[in-house]
C-alpha positions in Angstrom: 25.2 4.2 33.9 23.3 3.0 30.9 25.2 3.3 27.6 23.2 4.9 24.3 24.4 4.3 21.2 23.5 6.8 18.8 24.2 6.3 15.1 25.2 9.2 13.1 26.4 10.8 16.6 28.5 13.3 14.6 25.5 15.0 12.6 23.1 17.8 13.0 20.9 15.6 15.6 23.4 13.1 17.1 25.6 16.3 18.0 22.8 18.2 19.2 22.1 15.5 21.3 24.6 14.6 22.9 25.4 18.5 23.7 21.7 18.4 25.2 22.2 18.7 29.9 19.8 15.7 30.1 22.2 13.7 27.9 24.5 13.2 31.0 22.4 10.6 32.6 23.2 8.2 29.7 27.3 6.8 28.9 26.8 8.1 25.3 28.5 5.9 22.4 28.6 7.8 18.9 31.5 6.3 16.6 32.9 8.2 13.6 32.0 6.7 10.2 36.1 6.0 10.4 35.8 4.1 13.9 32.0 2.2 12.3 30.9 2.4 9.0 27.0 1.3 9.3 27.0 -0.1 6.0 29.1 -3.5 6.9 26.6 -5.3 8.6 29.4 -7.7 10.1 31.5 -4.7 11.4 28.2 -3.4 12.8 27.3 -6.8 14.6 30.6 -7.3 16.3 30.9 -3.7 17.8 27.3 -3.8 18.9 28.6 -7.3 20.1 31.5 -5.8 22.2 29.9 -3.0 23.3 26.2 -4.0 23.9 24.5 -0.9 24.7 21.3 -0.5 26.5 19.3 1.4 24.1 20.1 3.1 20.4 18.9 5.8 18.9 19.4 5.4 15.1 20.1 9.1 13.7 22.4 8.0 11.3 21.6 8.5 6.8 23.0 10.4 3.8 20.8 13.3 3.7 20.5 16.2 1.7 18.5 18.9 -0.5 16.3 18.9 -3.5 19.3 19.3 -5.3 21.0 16.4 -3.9 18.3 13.9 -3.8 17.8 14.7 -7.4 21.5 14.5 -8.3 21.5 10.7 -6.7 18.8 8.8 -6.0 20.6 6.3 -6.0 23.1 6.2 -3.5 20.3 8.0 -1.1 18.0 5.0 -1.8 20.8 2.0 -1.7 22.9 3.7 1.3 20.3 4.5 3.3 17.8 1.4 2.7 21.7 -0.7 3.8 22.1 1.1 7.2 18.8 0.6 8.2 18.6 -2.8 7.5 22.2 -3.4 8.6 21.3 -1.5 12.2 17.9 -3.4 13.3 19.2 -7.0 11.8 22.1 -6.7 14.0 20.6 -5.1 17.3 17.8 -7.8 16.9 20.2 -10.5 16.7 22.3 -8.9 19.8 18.9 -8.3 21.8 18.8 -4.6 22.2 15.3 -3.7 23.5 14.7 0.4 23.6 15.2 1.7 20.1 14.1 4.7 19.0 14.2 5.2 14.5 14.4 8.4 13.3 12.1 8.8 10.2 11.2 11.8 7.6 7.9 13.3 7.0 9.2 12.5 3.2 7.3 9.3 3.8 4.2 10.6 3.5 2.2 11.2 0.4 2.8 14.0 -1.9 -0.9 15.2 -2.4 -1.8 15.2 1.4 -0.4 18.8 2.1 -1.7 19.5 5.5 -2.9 17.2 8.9 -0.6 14.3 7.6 -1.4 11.6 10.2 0.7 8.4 10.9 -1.8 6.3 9.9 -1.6 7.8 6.0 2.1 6.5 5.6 1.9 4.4 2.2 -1.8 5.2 1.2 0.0 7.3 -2.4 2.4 8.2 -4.1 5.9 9.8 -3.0 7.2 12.9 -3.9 9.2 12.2 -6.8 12.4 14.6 -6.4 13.2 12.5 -3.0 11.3 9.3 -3.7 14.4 7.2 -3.2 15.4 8.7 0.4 11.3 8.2 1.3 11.8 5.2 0.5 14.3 4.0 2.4 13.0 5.8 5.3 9.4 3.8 5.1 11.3 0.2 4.5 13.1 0.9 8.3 10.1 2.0 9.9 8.1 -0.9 8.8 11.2 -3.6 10.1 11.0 -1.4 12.9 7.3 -2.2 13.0 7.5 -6.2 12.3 10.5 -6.7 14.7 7.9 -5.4 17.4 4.8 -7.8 16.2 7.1 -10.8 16.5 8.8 -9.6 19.8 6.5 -8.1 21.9 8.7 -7.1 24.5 10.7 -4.9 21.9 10.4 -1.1 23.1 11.3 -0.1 19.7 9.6 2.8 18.0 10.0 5.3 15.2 9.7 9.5 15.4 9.2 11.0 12.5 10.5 14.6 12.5 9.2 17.5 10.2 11.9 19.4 8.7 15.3 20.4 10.9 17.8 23.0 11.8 20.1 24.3 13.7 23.9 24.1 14.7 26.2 21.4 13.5 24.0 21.6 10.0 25.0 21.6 6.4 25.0 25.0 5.4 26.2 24.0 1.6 23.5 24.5 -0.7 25.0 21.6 -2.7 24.0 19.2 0.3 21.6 21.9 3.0 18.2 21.6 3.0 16.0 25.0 3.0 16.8 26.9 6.3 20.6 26.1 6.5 21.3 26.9 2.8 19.0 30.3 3.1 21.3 31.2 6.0 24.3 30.6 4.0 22.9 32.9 0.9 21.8 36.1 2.9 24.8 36.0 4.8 27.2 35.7 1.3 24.4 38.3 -0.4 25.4 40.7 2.9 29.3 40.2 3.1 29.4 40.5 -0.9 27.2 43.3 -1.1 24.4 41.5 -3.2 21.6 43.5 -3.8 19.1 40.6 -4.8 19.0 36.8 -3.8 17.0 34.5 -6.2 14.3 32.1 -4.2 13.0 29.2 -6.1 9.3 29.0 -7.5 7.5 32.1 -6.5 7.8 31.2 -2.4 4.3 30.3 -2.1 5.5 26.6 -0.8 4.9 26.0 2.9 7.0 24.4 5.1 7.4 23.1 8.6 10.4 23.6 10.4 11.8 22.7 13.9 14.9 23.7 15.6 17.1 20.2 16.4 17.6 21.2 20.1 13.7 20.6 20.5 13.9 16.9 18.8 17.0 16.5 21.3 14.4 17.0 24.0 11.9 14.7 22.7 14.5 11.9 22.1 15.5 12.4 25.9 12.1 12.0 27.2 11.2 9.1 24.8 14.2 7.4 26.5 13.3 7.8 30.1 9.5 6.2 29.5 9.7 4.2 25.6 6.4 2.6 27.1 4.4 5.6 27.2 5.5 6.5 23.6 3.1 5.4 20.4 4.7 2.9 18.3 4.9 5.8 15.4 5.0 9.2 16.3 5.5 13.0 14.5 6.9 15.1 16.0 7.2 18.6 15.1 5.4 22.2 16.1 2.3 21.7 14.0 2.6 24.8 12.4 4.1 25.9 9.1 5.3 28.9 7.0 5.8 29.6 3.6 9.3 29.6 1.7 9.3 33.7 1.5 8.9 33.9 5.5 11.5 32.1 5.8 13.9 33.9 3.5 12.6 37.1 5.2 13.2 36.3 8.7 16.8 35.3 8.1 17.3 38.2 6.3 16.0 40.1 9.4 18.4 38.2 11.6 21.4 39.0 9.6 20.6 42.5 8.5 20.6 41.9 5.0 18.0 44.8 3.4 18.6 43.6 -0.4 15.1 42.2 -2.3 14.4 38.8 -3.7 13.7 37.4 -7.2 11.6 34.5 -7.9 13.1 32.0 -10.5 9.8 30.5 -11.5 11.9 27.4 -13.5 13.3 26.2 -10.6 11.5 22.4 -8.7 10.2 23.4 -5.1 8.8 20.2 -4.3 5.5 19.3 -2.3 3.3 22.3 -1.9 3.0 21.5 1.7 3.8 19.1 4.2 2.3 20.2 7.9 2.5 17.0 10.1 -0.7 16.3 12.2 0.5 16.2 16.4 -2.3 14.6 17.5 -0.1 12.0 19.2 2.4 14.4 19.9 -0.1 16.4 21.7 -1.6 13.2 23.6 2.0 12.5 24.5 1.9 15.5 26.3 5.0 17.4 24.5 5.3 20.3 22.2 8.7 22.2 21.3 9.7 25.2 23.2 11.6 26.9 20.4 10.1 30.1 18.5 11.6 30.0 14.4 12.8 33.5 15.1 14.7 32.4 18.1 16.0 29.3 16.2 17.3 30.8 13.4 19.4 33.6 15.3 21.0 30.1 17.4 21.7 28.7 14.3 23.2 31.4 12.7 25.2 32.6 15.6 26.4 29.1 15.0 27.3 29.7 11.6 29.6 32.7 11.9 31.6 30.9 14.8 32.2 28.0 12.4 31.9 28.3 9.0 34.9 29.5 7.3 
């Protein structure tokens, strides 16, 4: 059986992968930061050295919020820019050939909005309140990228997901990113009796959002064939929805019949980020999962194991 090593095996998308069916045809490694910690490059290169596994997929970053990213930039520029570099220097120098990099669509440019195509990556500016994480993000694909030029029999590529959820997330709006920490403050505003729930900006924002058990699908079939896959590829349901549907349909799956207020003051970030699936689309893939459907998983989730 081939063995898959997939960093950050024990967050949102390595757990949701390796709790995906098709996930038994591969002997699945996923260490603990305890057991690996990606940022010691010579840790790293002497377990990939013992263990040698057939293909990664690299899953693995500190992630968070606007509030986070905002809080420290630094650590989500330093940390993250260290693992990635630490990750492809060492499975270069072990001679791992199938890799598949996990990106961001925050590494596209702020002013774009809609029909953001892979070839736009690094043609303006970032998006200031999570420049650093974009950052870091962009410096891995391109090694990704140069790796392959010089090797050419390298089937490493990079997927860049538009925004996740689902179980095993981060429902702390210190560290969640929109749909998890949305879920977390209609179900307090129900259980509290909360008649109101503030939204930031006036909810006009889009966004595009797709349930983790989808990319686990993709990731699956990007293993079986990595030669049919583009070198770069989004992924993601090419549609979007603004901020207030989103609040509204988790307040429909929870039951919560309170109203919202908008706090006008508050940062909301890009206007709108809707990733062109062009490739996606050539690829012959699209996910399965409707947002409704999605969010009532991920919140079933959340009762079972948030305290």
């Amino acid at each position: 059986m081939a063995r898959l090593f997939v960093t950050g095996g024990h967050g949102m998308v390595g757990s949701t992968l390796r709790s995906h069916p098709g996930i038994e045809a591969w002997e699945v490694l996923a260490p603990a930061r305890a057991e690996l910690d990606l940022c010691d490059a010579a840790a790293l290169r002497d377990w990939l050295a013992r263990h040698r596994p057939d293909a990664v997929v690299h899953a693995a970053g500190v992630v968070g919020g606007i509030q986070a990213n905002m809080a420290e930039p630094v650590r989500f520029l330093a940390e993250n820019a260290r693992i990635g570099l630490n990750l492809l220097t060492a499975c270069r120098e072990i001679g791992i050939r199938m890799l598949l990099n996990l990106s961001s669509s925050c590494v596209y440019p702020r002013d774009l909005g809609r029909g953001l195509s892979e070839e736009q990556i690094l043609t303006g500016a970032l998006e200031p309140t999570n420049e650093g994480y974009a950052l870091a993000k962009i410096m891995t694909m391109r090694l990704v990228d140069y790796a392959c030029r010089e090797d050419r029999s390298l089937q490493w590529h990079t997927l860049i997901p538009c925004n996740l959820y689902g179980p095993h997330d981060k429902f702390d709006p210190r560290q969640s990113h929109l749909v998890p920490a949305i879920i977390h403050k209609i179900h307090r505003a129900r259980i509290e009796g909360h008649e109101t729930v503030e939204i930031w900006g006036d909810g006009s924002a889009r966004r595009e959002f797709m349930y983790a058990g989808d990319l686990a699908e993709a990731i699956l079939r990007a293993l079986a064939d990595p030669s049919a896959l583009p070198p770069v590829m989004n992924v993601g349901p090419g549609v979007d929805h603004t901020i207030n549907d989103y609040y509204n349909v988790v307040a429909e799956v929870i039951g919560w019949q309170g109203r919202f207020i908008h706090d006008l003051g508050k940062p909301v970030g890009m206007r709108r980020k809707l990733l062109s699936v062009t490739r996606q689309a050539e690829w012959g893939w699209a996910p399965r999962t409707g947002l409704r459907e999605g969010i009532a998983a991920t919140y079933a989730w959340y009762l079972e194991h948030q305290p």
